[in-house]
Structure formats: C-alpha cells, structure tokens
C-alpha positions in Angstrom: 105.4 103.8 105.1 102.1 104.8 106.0 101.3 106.6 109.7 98.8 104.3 111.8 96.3 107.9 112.1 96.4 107.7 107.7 95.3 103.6 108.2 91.9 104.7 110.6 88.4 103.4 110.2 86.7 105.7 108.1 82.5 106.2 107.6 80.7 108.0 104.5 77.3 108.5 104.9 75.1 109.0 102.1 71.9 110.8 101.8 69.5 110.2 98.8 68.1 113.7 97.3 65.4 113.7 96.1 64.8 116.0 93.6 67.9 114.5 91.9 67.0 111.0 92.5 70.9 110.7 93.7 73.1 110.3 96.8 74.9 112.6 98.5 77.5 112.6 101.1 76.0 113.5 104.2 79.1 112.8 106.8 82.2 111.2 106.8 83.4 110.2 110.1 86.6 109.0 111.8 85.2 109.2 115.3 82.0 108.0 116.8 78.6 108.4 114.4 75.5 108.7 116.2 72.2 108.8 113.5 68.7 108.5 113.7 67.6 108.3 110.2 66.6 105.8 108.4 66.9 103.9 111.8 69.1 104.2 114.8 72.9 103.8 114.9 75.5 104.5 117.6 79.1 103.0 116.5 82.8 104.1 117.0 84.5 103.6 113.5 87.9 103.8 115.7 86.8 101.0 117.7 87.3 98.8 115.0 91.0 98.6 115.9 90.5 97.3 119.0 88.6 94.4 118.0 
C-alpha cells in the first residue's frame, strides 16, 4: 500500500539548452513553484489535493 506523502503532486520543469538543442530538468517540485521565465507562474502542486 502506498503512503499518501509517496501519492503527492509532483512538477518537473524543463529548460531547453541551447547549445544541445535539448531539455533539461531545471526543478522538480513537491511544494509551491514560483517562475518567471518564459512567463509568470505561482502554483502549489500540493494544492491539488485539496481541490
């Protein structure tokens, strides 16, 4: 059986490099991710289980 903290929300973020023309992973979040690039974003991934 799987513990409800193993079940939570979970965020990559991935970053394109350039000089390998390829994604990266940049972040992964559980808890509240906050960017500005390539446009603004505030969210709470562990929100989502409130809904």
């Amino acid at each position: 059986m799987e513990k409800a903290e193993e079940r939570r929300p979970v965020v990559y973020v991935h970053e394109l490099d350039p000089a390998a023309n390829t994604y990266a992973v940049n972040g992964i979040h559980h808890a509240r991710l906050k960017a500005r690039v390539p446009f603004p974003v505030d969210i709470d991934p562990a929100g989502i289980d409130r809904l």
